[in-house]
C-alpha positions in Angstrom: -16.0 -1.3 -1.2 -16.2 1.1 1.2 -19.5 2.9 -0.5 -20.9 -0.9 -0.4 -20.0 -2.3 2.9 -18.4 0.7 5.1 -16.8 -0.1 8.6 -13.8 -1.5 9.8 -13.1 -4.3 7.7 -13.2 -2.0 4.8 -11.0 0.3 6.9 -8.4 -2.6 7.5 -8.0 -3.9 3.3 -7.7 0.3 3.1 -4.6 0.0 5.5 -3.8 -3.1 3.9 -3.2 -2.0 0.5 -2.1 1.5 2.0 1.1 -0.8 3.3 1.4 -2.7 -0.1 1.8 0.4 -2.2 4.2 1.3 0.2 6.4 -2.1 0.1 6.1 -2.0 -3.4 7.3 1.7 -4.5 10.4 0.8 -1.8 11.2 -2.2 -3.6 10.9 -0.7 -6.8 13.6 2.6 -5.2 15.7 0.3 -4.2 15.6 -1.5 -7.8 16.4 1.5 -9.5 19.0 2.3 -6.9 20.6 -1.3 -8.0 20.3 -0.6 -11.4 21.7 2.9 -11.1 19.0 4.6 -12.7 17.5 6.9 -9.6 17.7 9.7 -10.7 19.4 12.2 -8.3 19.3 16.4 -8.6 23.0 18.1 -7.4 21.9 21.0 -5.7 22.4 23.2 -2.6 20.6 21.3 0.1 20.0 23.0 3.3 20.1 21.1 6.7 18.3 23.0 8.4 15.3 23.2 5.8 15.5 19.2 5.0 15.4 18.4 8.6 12.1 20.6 8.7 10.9 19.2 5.6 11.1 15.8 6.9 9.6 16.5 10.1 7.0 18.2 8.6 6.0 14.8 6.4 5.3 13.2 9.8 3.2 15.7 11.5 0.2 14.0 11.5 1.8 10.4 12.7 4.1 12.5 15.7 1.0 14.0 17.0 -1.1 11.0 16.9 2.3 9.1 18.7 2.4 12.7 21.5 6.5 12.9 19.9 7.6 16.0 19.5 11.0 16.6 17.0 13.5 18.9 17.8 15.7 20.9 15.3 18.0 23.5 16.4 18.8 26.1 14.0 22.7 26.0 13.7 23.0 28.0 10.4 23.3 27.6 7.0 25.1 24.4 6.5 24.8 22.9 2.7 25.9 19.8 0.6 25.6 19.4 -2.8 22.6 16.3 -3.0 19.1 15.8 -3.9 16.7 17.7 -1.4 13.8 15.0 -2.5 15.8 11.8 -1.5 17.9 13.4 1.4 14.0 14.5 3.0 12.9 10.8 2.0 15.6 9.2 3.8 15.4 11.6 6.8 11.7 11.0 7.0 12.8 7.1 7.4 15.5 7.9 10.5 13.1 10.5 12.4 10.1 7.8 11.6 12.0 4.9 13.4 13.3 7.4 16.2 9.4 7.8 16.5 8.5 4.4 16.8 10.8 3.6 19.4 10.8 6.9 21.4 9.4 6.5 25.1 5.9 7.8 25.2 5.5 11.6 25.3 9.2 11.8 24.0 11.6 14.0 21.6 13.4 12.6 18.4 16.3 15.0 18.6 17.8 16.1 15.7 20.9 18.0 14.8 23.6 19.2 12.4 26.9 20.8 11.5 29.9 21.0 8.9 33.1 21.5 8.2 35.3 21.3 5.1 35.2 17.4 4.7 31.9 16.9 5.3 28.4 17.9 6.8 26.8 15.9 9.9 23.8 15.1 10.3 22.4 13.4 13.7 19.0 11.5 14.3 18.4 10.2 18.2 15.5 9.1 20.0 15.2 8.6 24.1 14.1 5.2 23.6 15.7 2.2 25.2 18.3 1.4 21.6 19.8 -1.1 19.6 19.8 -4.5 20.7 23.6 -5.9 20.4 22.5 -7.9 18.2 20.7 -6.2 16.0 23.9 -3.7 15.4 25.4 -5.0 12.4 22.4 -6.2 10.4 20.3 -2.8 10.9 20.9 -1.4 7.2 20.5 -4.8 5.1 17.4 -5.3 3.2 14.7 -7.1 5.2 15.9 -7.0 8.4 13.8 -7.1 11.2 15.3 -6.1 14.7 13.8 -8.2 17.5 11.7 -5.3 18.9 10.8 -4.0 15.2 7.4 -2.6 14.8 4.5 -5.3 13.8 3.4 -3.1 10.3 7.8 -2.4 9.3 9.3 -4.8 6.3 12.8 -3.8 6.9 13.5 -2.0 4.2 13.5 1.5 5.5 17.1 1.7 6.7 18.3 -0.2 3.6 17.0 2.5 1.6 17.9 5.6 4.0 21.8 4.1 3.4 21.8 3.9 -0.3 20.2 7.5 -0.5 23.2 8.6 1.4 25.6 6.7 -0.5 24.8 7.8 -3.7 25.3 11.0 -2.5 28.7 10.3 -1.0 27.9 9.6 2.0 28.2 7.4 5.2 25.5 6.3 8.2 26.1 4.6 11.2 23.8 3.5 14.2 25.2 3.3 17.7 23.4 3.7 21.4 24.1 6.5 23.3 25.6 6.3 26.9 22.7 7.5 28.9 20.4 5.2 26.6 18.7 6.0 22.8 19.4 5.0 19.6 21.4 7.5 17.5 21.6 7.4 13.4 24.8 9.5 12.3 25.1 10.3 8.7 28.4 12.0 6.9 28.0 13.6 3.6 31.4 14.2 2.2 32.4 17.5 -0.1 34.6 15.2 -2.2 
């Protein structure tokens, strides 16, 4: 199609089917997830590297949006996970930070451990959460009131079952001086 009739309408199915590849590998994830047949790696995953990793998937997307990411280097922090789906789900949080970051702004990003468990945090300087939206932001097909035109909600469903499998925890909150703040805890046991 686009050798036969090139311009924008051949751009726009492009994007189209771009968006239903997407929907449909996600659905498929989150199918296998159900049916507990992903199949996840136990390995040493570095923080600091994933968080890189996952930044580094969005390059293109956080220049074209002027957001920068920001990843201080606190160490070598490691959890025993899958550095493929622990990069996927990360790529997800900083994503969403993205979309909702003021113009010209940072998705922050930042780390540590301790015996219990390893931290990961994911904030953005945008305006947050709606109230509302709070309690429904990790089930399946929701779609916050200020949600992006081209999302299907099923991003954050999948982010939290990544970290589940791999024992671990995510919460949203707003910050006090404003932003929306992902928190995820990966426990050692």
């Amino acid at each position: 199609m686009e050798k036969e009739i090139p311009g924008a309408y051949a751009e726009q199915v492009k994007q189209q089917l771009k968006r239903l590849n997407r929907l449909e590998e996600s659905l498929l994830m989150l199918s296998k997830i159900d049916a507990g047949t992903l199949p996840l790696k136990r390995e040493k995953v570095d923080l600091y590297t994933v968080l890189n990793l996952a930044a580094d998937n969005l390059n293109d997307l956080l220049r074209k949006n002027h957001i920068t990411v920001d990843i201080p280097e606190n160490g070598c922090i490691e959890f025993w996970g899958d550095l493929e789906w622990t990069m996927e789900a990360l790529i997800n949080l900083i994503k969403n930070c993205m979309e909702y970051s003021k113009p010209g702004g940072i998705v922050h990003c930042d780390y540590a451990g301790n015996p219990l468990y390893v931290e990961i945090r994911v904030w953005d300087d945008g305006a947050g959460f709606d109230t509302e939206d709070l309690p429904h932001l990790f089930d399946r097909f929701y779609r916050g009131r200020r949600a992006a035109s081209n999302g299907i909600g099923i991003g954050l469903a999948l982010t939290r079952s990544i970290f589940e499998l791999q024992n671990g925890t995510i919460t949203a909150y707003n910050l006090q001086n404003g932003g929306a703040c992902f928190e995820i805890r990966i426990y050692s046991h």
